[in-house]
C-alpha positions, -999 to +999 in steps of 0.1 A: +162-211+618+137-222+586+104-225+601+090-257+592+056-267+580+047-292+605+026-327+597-004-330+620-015-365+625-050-354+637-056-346+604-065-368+571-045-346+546-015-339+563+006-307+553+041-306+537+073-306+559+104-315+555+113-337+583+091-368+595+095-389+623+077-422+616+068-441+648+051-476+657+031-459+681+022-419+686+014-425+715+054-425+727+062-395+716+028-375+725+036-346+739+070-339+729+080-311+708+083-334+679+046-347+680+032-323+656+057-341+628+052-378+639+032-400+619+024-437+624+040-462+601+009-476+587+001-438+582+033-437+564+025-465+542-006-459+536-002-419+530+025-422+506+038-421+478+029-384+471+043-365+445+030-328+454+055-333+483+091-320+481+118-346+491+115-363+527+139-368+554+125-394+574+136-405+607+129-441+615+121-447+653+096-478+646+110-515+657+139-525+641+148-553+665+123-574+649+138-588+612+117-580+588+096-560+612+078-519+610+112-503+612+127-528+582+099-522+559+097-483+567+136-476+559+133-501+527+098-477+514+113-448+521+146-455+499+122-468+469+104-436+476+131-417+469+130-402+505+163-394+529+159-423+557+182-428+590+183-452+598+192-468+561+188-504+552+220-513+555+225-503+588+194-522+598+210-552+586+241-544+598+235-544+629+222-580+626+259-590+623+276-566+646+297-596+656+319-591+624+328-555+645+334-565+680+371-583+668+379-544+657+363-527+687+369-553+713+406-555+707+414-517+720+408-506+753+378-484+756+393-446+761+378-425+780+365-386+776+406-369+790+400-391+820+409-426+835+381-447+830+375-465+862+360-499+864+325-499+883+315-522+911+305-550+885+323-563+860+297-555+830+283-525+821+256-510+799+258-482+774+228-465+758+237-446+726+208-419+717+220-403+679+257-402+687+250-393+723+265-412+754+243-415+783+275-418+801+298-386+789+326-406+797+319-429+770+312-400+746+343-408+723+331-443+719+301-435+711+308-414+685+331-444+671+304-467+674+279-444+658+298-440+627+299-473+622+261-481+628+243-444+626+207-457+646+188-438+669+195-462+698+221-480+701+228-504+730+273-513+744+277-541+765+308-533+782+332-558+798+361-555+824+395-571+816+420-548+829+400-519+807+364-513+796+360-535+760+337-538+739+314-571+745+286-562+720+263-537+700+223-544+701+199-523+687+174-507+712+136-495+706+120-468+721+096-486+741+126-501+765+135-473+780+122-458+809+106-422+815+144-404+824+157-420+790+130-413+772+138-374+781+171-380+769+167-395+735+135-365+729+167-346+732+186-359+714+163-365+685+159-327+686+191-318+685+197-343+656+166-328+633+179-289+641+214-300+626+195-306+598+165-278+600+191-251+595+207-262+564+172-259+541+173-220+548+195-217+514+181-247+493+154-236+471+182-220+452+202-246+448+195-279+427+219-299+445+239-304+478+273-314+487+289-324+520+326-315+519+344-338+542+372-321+561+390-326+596+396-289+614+426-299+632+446-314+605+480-304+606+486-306+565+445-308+551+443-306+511+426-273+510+429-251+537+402-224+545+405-203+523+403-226+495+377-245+512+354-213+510+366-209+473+352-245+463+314-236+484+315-204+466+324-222+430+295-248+436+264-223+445+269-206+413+269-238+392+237-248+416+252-268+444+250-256+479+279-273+495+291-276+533+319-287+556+313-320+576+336-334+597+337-372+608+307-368+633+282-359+607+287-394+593+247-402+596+238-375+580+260-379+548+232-394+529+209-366+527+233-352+501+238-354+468+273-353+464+306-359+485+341-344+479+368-355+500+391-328+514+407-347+541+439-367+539+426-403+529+435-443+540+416-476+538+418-484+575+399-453+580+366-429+579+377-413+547+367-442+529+340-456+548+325-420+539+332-430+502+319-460+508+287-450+518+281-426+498+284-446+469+263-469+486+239-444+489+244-436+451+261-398+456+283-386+438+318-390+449+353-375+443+375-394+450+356-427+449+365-463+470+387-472+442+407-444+440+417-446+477+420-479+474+448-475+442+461-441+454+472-453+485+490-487+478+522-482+460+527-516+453+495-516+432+508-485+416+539-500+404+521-529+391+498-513+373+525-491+361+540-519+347+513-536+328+497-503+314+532-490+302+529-462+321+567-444+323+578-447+360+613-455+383+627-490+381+609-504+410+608-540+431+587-555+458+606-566+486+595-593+508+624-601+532+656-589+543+683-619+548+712-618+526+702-632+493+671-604+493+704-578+499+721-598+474+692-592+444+683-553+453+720-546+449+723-561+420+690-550+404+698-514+420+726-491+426+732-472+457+712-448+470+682-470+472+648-455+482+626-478+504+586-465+504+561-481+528+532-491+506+509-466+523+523-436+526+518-397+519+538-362+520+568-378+521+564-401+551+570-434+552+600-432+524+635-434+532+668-435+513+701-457+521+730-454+506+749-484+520+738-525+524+742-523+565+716-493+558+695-510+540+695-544+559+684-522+590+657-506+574+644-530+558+637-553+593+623-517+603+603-514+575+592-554+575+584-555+610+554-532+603+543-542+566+546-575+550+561-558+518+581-529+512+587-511+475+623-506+468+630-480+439+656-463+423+667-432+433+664-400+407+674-365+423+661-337+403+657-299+413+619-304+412+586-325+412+559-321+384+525-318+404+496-322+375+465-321+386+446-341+362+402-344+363+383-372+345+415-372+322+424-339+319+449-317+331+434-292+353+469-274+368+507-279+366+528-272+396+564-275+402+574-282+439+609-279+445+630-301+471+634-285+504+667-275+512+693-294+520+672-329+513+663-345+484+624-343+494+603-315+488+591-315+524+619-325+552+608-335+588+621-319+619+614-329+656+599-293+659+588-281+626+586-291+588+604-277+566+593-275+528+612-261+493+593-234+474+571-243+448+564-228+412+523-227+397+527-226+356+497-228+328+493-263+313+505-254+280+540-242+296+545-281+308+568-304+286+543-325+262+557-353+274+550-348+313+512-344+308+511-372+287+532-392+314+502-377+339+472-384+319+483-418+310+489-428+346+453-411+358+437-435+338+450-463+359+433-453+387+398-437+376+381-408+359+383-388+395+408-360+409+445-369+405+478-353+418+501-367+394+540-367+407+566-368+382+602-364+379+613-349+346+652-360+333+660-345+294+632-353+274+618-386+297+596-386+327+587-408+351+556-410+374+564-417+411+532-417+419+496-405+419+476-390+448+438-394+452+421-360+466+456-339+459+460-305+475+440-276+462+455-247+483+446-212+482+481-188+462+496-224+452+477-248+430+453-216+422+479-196+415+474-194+377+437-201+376+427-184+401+387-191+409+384-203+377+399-238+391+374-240+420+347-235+391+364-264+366+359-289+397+327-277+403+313-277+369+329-311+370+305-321+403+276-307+383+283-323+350+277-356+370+249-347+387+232-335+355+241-370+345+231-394+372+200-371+369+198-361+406+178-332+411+153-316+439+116-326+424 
């Protein structure tokens, strides 16, 4: 572990460190291991700015019950200081509307650790949440749930009994309200939290920059898998990034990087994108950004910006309902086999072809009974899909994935296993002219970010089914032609905007 040069409060010129605690009082946290690196808010304000210090990561413990109180006006310096604060302003003021929440959390049962959880004696219960930790371990998978969504030192659950534990509100909690046993507990787990963070500045002083890489260990299908994953860290040290893998529990620490690249499958309703959204919040860099998810992952946005940019794609239709005058129009508008696509959908889930109109009726009230619209499209077999990966507008890699066999998708799914058809990696200048400019063209309806563009190639036409935000960068597949030098073009990429937004360690 990096030893750390501690701040001593005793002392009128305090020394540099990299971590500070700010407190109301010093008092609370005398003798705890953390002392030497406390320091009084009105030391705080009155101590800094300094410029001979490196950045700060500044841990806020002062009041923030209070609006407009010490624990308000310490996060608010410390992000016009240029200093790494938790908690941030915005979860300060968050937390002053948690109401707008409790409809989301309230309306599930409260799940336990693997166990039942049983209702107490009383009907109301009280959870205190110290940095992501439960002090009730049963609770530990709502707290992390809860922390993600307001990442504070202490959080305070009221729970309610209805059948179930719910959710009956979220209050923030100071230091001073909890008694000597608590106290214990939240040392702890303010210890823990700063040596999560204490290990990572080991490697730093050679790097300008620093990049959270947001993946999920137990994906089944991930974008990258390991292997790749170490390719891209090893690609940004040597164009001065030192990058890392987070997972969704490091969520309150994403904003002491610099940059964030999302190598976990994506959705709105989802922590992909609140980790986009926060981090461009928090002004990071960010591939792929809120937008892109947002676009990316409607298909009924990407047909209609498909058809007001020109963009080549398959005759496509928004379908609303399914009595017999919706039948009626589809057929005529389409021949059979009709594909039906669930606006959010991914790898081939969620899109189904019928060949007949008692097919389609039935899938369509499927279909409908989850979504409010469905696309309907018309149906193209060919041999293969174009994959181009296109960055800030240009191609990066060209990849032909072919259907899997016996289905007219490249990937079919199997009660026990998925089956996918083979896949071919070519050089950019090997793909038809007109399938990168069917790709580019349709990139730059979505963004300047990372693009998987699909298209299905017939003669000398192509048409774009549609384009995926933070596509799959596999190790012996999408790198089978570059090789590292792909992992580099993304990271020179990351750099090139850091460079730009001027983001460096002072």
């Amino acid at each position: 572990m990096a030893q750390l040069v501690s701040l001593s409060i005793a002392r009128k010129e305090p020394r540099l460190l990299t971590t500070l605690i700010v407190v109301d009082d010093p008092a609370v946290i005398a003798g705890s291991d953390l002392a030497d690196m406390a320091m009084s808010f009105k030391e705080y304000l009155e101590e800094h700015p300094r410029k001979d210090l490196p950045k700060l990561r500044v841990i806020n413990i002062c009041d923030t019950i209070q609006h407009l109180g010490s624990g308000y006006y310490c996060s608010l310096l410390a992000e016009a200081r240029g200093h790494k604060v938790f908690p941030s302003v915005n979860t300060i003021t968050d937390l002053r509307n948690s109401h707008l929440y409790l409809a989301k959390l309230g309306s599930t049962m409260v799940k336990g650790n693997g166990r039942s959880t049983l209702k107490c004696e009383a009907d109301e219960k009280e959870l205190l949440i110290f940095f992501g930790d439960a002090s009730d371990e049963e609770f530990q998978p709502l707290a992390k749930k809860v922390f993600n969504l307001f990442p504070a030192p202490i959080l305070k659950v009221s729970l309610i009994w209805r059948g179930g534990w719910y959710v009956d509100g979220i209050e923030r909690y100071g230091v001073s309200d909890l008694n000597e046993e608590q106290r214990i507990s939240f040392w702890n787990a303010l210890k823990r939290f700063t040596e999560r963070a204490w290990s990572r500045h080991r490697s730093k002083k050679r790097h300008r920059w620093e990049m959270a890489i947001l993946y999920d260990p137990e994906e089944l299908q991930p974008p990258s898998d390991r292997h790749a994953l170490k390719k891209l860290i090893g690609a940004a040290s040597k164009v001065g990034i030192l990058a890392e893998l987070i997972t969704s529990a490091d969520y309150a620490q994403l904003s002491e990087y610099d940059a964030l690249f999302l190598r976990e499958t994506t959705a709105i309703d989802h922590h992909t994108y609140r980790f986009a959204l926060k981090a461009e919040v928090e002004g990071m860099v960010v591939i792929d950004d809120t937008d892109s998810i947002l676009r990316c992952c409607n298909k009924v946005f990407l047909h209609d910006a498909f058809t007001y940019n020109d963009v080549p794609s398959l005759k496509s239709q928004a379908v609303f309902d399914f009595d017999e005058r919706a039948l009626d129009h589809l057929e005529e508008t389409f021949s059979y086999p009709i594909v039906l696509k669930l606006p959010e959908s991914s790898f081939s889930k969620g899109v189904f072809k019928v060949d007949d109109r008692k097919a389609l009726s039935e899938r369509l009230r499927e279909l409908l009974s989850q979504t409010p619209i469905v696309l309907a499209q018309e149906y193209l077999y060919t041999e293969f899909d174009w994959r181009i990966g296109v960055l800030n507008y240009r191609p990066l890699y060209a990849c032909r994935y072919f259907m899997a066999r016996n289905h007219w998708q490249i990937y079919k799914y199997g009660e026990k296993k998925t089956l996918g058809g083979g896949y071919e990696t070519l050089p950019t200048f090997e793909v038809p002219r007109v399938v990168l400019e069917a790709a580019i063209k349709a990139a730059k309806v979505v963004g300047n970010g990372l693009y998987g563009v699909d298209i299905k190639q017939q003669g000398n036409k192509a048409f774009v089914i549609e384009i995926n935000d933070n596509p799959s960068i596999e190790h012996k597949v999408e790198d089978a032609y570059l090789g590292d030098e792909l992992y580099m073009l993304i990271m020179s990429e990351f750099a090139r905007r850091l460079e730009n937004r001027g983001r460096k360690d002072e």
